[in-house]
C-alpha positions in Angstrom: -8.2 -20.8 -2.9 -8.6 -22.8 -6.1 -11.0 -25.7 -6.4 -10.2 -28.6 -8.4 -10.2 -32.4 -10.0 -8.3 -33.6 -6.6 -11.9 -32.9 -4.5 -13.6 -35.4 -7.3 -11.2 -37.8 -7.2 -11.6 -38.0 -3.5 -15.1 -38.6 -4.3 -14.1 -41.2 -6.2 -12.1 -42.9 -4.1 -14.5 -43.3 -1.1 -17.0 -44.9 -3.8 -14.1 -47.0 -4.7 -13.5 -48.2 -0.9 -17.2 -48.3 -0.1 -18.1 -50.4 -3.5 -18.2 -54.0 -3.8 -14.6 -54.6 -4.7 -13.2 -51.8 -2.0 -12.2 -52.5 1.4 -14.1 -54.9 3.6 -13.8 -52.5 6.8 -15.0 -49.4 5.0 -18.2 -51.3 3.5 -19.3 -52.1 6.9 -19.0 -48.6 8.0 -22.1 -46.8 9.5 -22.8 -43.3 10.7 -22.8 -44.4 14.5 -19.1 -45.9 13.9 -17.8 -42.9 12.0 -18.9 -40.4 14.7 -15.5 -41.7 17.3 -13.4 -41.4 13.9 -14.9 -37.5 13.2 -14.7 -36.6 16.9 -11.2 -37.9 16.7 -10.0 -36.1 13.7 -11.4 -32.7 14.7 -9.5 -32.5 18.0 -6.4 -33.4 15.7 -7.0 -30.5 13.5 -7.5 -28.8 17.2 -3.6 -30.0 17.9 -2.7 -29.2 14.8 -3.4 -25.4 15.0 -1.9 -25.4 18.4 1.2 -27.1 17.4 1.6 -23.6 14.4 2.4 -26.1 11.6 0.7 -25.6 8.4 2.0 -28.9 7.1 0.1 -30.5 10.4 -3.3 -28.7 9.9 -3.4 -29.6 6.1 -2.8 -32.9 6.7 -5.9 -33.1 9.5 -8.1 -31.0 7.9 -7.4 -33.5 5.0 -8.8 -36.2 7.7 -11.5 -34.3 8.2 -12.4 -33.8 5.2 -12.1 -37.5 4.2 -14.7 -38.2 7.3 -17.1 -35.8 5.9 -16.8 -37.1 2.6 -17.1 -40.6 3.7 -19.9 -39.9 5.3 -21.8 -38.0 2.9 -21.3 -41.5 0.9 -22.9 -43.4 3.5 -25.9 -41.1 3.7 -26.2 -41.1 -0.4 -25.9 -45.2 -0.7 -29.3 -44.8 2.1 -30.9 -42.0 -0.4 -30.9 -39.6 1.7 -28.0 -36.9 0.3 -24.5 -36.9 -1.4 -21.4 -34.3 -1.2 -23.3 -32.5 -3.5 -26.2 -31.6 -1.1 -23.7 -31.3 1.4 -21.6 -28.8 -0.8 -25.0 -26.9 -2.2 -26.4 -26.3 1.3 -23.3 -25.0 3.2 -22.9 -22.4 0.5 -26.6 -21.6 0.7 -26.2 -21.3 4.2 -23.4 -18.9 4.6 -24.5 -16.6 1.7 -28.1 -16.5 4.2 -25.6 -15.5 7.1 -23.2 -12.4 5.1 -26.2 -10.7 3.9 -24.0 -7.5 4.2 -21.9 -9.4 1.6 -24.3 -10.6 -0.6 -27.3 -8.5 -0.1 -28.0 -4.9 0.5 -27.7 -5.3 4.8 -24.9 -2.7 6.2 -23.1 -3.4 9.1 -20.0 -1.1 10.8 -18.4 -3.5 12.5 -17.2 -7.5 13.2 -19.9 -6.8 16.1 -22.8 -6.3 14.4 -21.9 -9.0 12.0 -21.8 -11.9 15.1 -25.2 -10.2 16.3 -26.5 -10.4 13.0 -25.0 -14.0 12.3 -26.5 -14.7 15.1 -30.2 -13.3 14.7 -30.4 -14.8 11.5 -29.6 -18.3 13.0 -32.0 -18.0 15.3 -34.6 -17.6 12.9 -33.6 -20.3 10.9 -34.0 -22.6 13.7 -37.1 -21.2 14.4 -38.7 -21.9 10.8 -37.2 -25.5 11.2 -39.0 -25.6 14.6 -36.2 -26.4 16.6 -35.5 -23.0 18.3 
């Protein structure tokens, strides 16, 4: 797996479609529209996998991507986040849940590391409150 320019550059572009000189459609975009377009994309992806083609699933995780991206840019125009927050708090996230990864935790088997995935989300919805 080899990050690069190209995840910028999509970046880039969605500020490019949502700005004032971009597409007319996109501007007018709002979270509540996107959600039919997401929902739509993920069971794509869904197809995708079923169907066995790699070309396929790159090109709708691609979509998917694209809608979380987009997205993201909605949300940071508002003030609220960008990809960056979204980027920053997924990796925060998942280095919380492999503490037998990145910590000192030792776990025997894929078992314990679903009950342990799991434990650990439950008391991260708890110290949000919404457990």
């Amino acid at each position: 797996m080899k990050p690069s320019g190209d995840f910028r550059r999509l970046v880039e572009l969605v500020e490019i479609l949502r700005g004032d000189h971009g597409c007319p459609w996109d501007r007018e975009q709002s979270p509540e529209q996107i959600k039919a377009y997401l929902l739509q994309e993920c069971y794509e992806v869904l197809e995708a996998l079923e169907s066995g083609s790699p070309e396929d699933v790159c090109d709708e995780l691609g979509d998917v991507l694209f809608q979380i991206v987009f997205l993201a840019s909605i949300f940071d125009e508002a003030g609220d986040f960008n990809i960056g927050d979204v980027v920053q708090a997924i990796t925060e996230k998942m280095i919380r849940r492999h503490p037998h990864v990145f910590g000192q935790v030792q776990v025997s088997s894929s078992d314990e590391v679903k009950k342990l995935w799991q434990e650990i989300k439950m008391a991260e919805a708890r110290d949000k409150g919404t457990a």
